[in-house]
C-alpha positions as semicolon CSV with decimal commas, in nm:
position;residue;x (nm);y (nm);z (nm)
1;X;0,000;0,000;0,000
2;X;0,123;0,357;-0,074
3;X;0,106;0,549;0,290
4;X;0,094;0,886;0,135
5;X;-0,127;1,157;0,332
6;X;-0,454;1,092;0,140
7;X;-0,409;0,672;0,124
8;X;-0,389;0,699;0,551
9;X;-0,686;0,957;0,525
10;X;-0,918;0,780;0,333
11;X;-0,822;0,471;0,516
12;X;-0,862;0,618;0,862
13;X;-1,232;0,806;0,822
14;X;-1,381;0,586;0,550
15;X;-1,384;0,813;0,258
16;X;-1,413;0,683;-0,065
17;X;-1,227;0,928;-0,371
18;X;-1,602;1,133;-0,452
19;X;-1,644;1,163;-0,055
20;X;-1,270;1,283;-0,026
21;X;-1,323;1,524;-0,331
22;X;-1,651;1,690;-0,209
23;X;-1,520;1,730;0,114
24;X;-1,198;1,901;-0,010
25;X;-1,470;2,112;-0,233
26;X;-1,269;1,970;-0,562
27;X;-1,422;2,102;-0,889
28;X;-1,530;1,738;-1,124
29;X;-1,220;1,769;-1,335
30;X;-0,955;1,790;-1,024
31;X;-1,126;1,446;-0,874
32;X;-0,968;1,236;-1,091
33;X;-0,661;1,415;-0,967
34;X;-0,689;1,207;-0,618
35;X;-0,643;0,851;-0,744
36;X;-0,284;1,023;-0,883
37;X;-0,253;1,167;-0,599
38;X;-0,205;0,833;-0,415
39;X;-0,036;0,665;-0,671
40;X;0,232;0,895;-0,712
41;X;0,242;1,083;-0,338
42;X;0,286;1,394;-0,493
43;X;0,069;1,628;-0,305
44;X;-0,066;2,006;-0,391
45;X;0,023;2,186;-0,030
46;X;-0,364;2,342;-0,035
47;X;-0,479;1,979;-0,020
48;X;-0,272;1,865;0,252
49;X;-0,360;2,212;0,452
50;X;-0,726;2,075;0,417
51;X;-0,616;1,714;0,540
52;X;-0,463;1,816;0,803
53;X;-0,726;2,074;0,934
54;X;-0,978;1,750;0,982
55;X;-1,099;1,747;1,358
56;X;-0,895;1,524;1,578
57;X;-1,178;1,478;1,788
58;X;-1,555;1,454;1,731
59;X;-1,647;1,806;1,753
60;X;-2,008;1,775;1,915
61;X;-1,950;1,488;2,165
62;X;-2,100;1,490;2,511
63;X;-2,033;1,763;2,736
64;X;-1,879;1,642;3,098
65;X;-2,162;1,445;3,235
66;X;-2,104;1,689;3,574
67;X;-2,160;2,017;3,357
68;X;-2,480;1,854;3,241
69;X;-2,884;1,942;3,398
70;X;-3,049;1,624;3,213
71;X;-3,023;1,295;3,040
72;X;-3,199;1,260;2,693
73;X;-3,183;0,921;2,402
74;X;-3,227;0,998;2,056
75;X;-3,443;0,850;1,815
76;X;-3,479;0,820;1,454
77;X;-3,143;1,042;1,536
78;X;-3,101;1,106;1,141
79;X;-2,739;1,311;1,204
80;X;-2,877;1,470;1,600
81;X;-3,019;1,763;1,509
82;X;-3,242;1,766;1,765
83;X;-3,026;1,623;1,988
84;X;-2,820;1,937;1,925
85;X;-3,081;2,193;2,022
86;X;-3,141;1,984;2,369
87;X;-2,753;1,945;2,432
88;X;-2,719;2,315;2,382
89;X;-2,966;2,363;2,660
90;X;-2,751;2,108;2,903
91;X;-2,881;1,752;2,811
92;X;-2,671;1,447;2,816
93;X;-2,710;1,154;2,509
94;X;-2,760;0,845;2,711
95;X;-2,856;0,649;2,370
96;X;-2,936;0,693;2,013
97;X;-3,071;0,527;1,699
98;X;-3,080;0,607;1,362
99;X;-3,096;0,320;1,085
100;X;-2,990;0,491;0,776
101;X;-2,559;0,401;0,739
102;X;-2,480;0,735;0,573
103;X;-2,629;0,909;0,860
104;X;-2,456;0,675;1,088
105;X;-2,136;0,766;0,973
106;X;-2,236;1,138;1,016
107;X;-2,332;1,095;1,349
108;X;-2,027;0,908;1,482
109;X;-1,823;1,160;1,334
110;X;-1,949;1,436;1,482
111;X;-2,083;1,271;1,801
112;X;-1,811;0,989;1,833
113;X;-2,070;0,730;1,907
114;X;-2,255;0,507;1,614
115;X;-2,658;0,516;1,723
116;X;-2,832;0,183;1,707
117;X;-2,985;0,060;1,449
118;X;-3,378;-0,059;1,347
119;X;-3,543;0,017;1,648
120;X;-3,770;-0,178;1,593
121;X;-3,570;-0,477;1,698
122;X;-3,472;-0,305;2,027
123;X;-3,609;-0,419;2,389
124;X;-3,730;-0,126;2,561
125;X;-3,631;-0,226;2,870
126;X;-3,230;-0,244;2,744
127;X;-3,287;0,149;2,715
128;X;-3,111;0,353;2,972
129;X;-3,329;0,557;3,217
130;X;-3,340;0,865;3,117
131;X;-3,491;1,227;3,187
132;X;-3,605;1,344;2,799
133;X;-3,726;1,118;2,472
134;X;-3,635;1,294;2,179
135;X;-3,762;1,163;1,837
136;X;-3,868;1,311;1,488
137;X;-4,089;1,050;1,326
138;X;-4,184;0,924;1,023
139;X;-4,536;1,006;0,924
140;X;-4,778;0,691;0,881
141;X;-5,112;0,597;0,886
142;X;-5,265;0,373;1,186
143;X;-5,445;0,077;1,011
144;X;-5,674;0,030;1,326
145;X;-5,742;0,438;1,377
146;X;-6,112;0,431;1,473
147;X;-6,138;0,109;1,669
148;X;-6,014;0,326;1,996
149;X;-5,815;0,074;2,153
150;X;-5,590;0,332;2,288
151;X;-5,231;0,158;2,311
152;X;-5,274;-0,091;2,073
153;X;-5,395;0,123;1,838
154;X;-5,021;0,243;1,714
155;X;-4,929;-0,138;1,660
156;X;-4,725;-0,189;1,362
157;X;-4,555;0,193;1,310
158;X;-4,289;0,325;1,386
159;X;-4,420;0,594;1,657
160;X;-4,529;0,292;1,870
161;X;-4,165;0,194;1,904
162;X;-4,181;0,545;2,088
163;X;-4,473;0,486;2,283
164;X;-4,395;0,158;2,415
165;X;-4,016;0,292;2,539
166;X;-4,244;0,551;2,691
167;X;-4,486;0,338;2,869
168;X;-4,138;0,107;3,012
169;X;-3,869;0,361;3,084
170;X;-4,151;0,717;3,203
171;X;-3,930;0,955;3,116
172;X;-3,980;1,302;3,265
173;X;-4,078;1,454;2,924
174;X;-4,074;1,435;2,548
175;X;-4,048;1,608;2,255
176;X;-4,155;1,493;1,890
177;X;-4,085;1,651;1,568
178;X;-4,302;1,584;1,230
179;X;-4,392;1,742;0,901
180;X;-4,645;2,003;0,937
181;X;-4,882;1,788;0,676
182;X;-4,928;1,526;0,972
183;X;-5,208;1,762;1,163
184;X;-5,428;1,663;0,848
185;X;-5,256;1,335;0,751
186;X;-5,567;1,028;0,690
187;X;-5,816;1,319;0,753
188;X;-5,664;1,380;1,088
189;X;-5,656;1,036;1,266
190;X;-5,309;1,021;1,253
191;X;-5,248;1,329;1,481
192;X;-5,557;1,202;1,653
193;X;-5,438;0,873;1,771
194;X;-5,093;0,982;1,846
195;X;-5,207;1,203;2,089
196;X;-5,453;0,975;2,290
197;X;-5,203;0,739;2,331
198;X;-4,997;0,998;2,506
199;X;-5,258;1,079;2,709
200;X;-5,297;0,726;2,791
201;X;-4,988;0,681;2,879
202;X;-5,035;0,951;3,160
203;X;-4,859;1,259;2,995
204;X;-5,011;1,622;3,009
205;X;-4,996;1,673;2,616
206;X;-5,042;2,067;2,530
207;X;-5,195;2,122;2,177
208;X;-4,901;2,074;1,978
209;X;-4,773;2,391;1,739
210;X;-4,618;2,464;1,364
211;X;-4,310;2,629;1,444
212;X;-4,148;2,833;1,133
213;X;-3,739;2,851;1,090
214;X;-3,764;3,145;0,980
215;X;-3,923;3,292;1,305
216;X;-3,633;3,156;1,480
217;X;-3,312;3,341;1,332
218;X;-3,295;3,078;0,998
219;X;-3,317;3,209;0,636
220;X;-3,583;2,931;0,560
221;X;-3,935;2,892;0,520
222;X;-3,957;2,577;0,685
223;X;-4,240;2,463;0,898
224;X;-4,273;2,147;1,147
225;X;-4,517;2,019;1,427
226;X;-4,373;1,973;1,735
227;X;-4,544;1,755;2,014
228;X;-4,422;1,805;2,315
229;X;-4,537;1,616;2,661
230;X;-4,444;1,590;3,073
231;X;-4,502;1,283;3,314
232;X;-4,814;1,354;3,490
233;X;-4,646;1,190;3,791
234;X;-4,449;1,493;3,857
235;X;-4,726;1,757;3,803
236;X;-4,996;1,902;4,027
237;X;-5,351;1,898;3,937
238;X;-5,318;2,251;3,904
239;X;-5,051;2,368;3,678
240;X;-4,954;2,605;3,414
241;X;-5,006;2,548;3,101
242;X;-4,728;2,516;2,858
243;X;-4,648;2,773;2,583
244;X;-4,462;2,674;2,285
245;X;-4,182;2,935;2,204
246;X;-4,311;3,209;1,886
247;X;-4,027;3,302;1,778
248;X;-4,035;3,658;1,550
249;X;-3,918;3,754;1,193
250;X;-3,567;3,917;1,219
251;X;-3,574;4,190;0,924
252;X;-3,187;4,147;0,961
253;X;-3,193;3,748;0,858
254;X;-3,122;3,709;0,516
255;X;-2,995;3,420;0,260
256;X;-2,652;3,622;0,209
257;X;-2,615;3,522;0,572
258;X;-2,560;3,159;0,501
259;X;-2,369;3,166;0,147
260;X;-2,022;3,085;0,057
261;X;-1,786;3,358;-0,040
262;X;-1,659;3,142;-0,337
263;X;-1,802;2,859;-0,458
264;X;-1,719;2,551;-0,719
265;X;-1,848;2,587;-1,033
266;X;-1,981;2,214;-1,028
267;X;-2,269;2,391;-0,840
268;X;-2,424;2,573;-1,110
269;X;-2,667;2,385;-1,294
270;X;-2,634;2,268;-1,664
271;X;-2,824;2,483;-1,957
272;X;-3,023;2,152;-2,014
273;X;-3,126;2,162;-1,589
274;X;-3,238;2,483;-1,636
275;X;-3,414;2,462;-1,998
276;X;-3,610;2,187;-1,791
277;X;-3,673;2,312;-1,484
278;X;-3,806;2,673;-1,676
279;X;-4,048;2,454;-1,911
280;X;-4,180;2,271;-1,638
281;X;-4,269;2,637;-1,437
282;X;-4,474;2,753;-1,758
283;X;-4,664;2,447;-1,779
284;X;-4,773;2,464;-1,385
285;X;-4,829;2,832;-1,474
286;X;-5,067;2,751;-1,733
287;X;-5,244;2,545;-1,515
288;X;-5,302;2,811;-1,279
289;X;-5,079;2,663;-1,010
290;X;-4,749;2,794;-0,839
291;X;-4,515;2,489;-0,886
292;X;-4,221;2,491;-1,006
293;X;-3,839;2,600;-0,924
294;X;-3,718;2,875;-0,703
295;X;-3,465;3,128;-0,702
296;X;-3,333;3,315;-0,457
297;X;-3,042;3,594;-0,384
298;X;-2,803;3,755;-0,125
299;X;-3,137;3,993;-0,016
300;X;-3,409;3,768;-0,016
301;X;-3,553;3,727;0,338
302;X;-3,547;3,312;0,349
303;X;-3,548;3,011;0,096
304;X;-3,840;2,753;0,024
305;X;-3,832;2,417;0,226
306;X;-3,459;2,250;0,156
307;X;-3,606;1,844;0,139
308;X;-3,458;1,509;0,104
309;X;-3,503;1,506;-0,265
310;X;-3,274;1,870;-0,297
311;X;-2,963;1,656;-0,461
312;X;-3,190;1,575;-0,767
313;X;-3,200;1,911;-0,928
314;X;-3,182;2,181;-0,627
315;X;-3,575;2,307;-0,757
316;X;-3,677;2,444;-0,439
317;X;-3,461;2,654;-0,417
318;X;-3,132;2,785;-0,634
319;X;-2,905;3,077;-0,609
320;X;-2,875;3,350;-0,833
321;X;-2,568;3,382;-0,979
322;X;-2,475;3,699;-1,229
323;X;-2,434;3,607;-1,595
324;X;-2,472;3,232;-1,500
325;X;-2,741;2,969;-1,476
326;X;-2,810;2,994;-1,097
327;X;-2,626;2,750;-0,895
328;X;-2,766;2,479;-0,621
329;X;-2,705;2,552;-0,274
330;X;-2,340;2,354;-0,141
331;X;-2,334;2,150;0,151
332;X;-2,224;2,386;0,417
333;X;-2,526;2,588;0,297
334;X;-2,744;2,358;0,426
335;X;-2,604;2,300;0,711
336;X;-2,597;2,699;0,827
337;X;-2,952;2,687;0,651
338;X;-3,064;2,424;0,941
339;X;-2,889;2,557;1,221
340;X;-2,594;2,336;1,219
341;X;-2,226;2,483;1,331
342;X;-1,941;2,577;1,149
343;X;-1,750;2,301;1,308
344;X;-2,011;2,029;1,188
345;X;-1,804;1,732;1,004
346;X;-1,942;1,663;0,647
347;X;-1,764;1,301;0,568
348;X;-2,015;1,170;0,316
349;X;-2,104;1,276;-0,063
350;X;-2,244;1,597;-0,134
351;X;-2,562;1,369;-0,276
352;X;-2,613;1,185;0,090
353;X;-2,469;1,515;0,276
354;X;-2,814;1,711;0,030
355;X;-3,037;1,423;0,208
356;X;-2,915;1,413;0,535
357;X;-2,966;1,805;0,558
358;X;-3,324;1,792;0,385
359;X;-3,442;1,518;0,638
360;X;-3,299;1,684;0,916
361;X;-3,460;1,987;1,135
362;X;-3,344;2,309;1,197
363;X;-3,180;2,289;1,533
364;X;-3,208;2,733;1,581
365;X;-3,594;2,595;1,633
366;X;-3,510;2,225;1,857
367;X;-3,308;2,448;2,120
368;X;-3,598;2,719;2,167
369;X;-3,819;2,413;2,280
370;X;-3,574;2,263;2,412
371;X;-3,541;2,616;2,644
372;X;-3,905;2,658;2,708
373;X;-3,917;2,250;2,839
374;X;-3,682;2,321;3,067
375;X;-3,811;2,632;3,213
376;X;-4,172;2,418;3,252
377;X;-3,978;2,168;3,399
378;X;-3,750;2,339;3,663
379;X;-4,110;2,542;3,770
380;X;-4,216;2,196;3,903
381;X;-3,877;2,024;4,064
382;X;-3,882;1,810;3,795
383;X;-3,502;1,783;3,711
């Protein structure tokens, strides 16, 4: 084997040569320069610089347990998002899981732990105790909504893998994250029977609330449900009620807050993207509805919804760029776009790095729940 700098790199975080070249933010003719790179050893100083500057240590691990106020687990983790916004507000990971490898290998990376997998095929009772349950969902329908068997009526989806650890391990609190389509999802039973389970379960449940990124300090037009709940077992009869945080537009937030100075020109979408993407606008047009792709500037207030799907062709929302075809948002756009620090480690492909982002939340929103929990909480002893 040739142990030049970027054979021991890739070897020692996993990269394969397109991972290594979209993290070193290589344009598509310079990738092919890496597998010469190894063969030969002959370096380019810049690249080494950018080798070298890779964290030595997982960036976002667990504070001191000591410095900590709570314990939280993670679920459906995706690459801890939320469990960023809680950590920031003094929690503790006592266990994650998150199925999806790519998002695995984020995690660990930035974490330094790899979260469980399926957890589906986890005993709830091998769960450590612990103070918060922290989970954002898939959406699905409950076969048996209607028959109002309470419990049982979650069987067979994936948010009765979080009621059940609920009902074994009574954790102080929870909070649940979910597209904003689930208050109307099957005609509302959905919403419906998730939250009479809670209630079963014994959890004071306020009326759970859209929050908006962009009312929370991120250029993005982004909207989510959060359900949030607290152990009845540590509240008086008589209590006050909860209030979700508002947030408030920020004139001062714009998109030129999150872009790159200088960017690669693989970014900028092809004339044949763009022929396509500006066809498919008229023809929504002409149908009287607003579909179709976005573009955005430096000035504009926030972007559309960034989703899973944004490596396919970047639609919802591209860049303007002058005397160019606009360009697709990087990476590290994302990320700031969703909250996520400057320190967060990217060591996938910008393709998975476009999904992880799109699936994830945006934490400026988490860690202003995360805030107002607490404050509920500490008003009734119950940390």
């Amino acid at each position: 084997m040739n142990n030049n700098e970027i054979s021991l790199f890739r070897e020692k975080h996993g990269f394969s040569r397109k991972e290594l070249a979209d993290f070193l933010g290589l344009e598509r003719e310079e990738e092919k320069m890496i597998a010469e790179w190894e063969k030969t050893g002959i370096i380019p100083s810049q690249i080494l610089t950018k080798l070298s500057s890779f964290p030595k240590e997982p960036p976002l691990k667990n504070p001191d347990r000591s410095m900590c106020r709570f314990t939280q687990i993670d679920l459906f983790a995706g690459i801890g998002g939320i469990r960023q916004g809680f950590q920031r507000q003094g929690g503790y990971t006592v266990y994650s899981s998150e199925w999806d490898k790519h998002a695995q290998r984020t995690y660990a990376a930035n974490f330094g732990e790899i979260p469980d997998g399926d957890i589906t095929k986890v005993d709830e009772n091998s769960i450590p105790d612990h103070d918060i349950l922290l989970g954002g969902f898939p959406c699905q329908p409950f076969s048996q909504a209607g028959l109002k068997r309470g419990f049982e009526d979650a069987r067979g989806t994936l948010f009765f893998d979080i009621a059940r650890i609920i009902k074994a391990k009574r954790p102080k609190a929870f909070m649940l994250e979910n597209v904003k389509q689930l208050r109307g999802h099957d005609k509302g039973k959905t919403l419906k029977v998730i939250l009479s389970v809670l209630n079963e379960l014994g959890y004071y449940v306020p009326t759970p609330q859209v929050l908006n990124a962009y009312h929370f300090g991120a250029p993005q037009n982004r909207e989510r449900i959060i359900i949030v709940g607290f152990n009845e077992d540590y509240l008086p009869d008589l209590r006050e009620p909860f209030e979700y945080p508002t947030g408030c537009v920020d004139e001062s937030v714009k998109v030129g807050n999150i872009l790159e100075k200088t960017v690669p020109d693989k970014f900028t979408i092809s004339d044949r993207l763009y022929a396509g993407h500006i066809a498919r606008k008229a023809m929504h047009e002409k149908k009287g509805n607003g579909f179709g792709f976005c573009v955005f500037n430096a000035d504009s207030p926030y972007t559309s919804t960034i989703s899973a799907r944004y490596y396919k062709d970047g639609s919802e929302a591209l860049i303007e760029q002058e005397g160019k075809n606009p360009r697709m948002l990087t990476p590290r756009e994302c990320a700031r776009l969703q909250g996520f620090p400057e320190n967060f480690i990217i060591p996938v492909s910008n393709t998975q790095a476009y999904k992880q982002f799109g699936n994830s939340v945006c934490i400026n929103v988490i860690e202003a729940v995360a805030k107002a929990m607490i404050q509920y909480m500490e008003l009734y002893n119950m940390l």
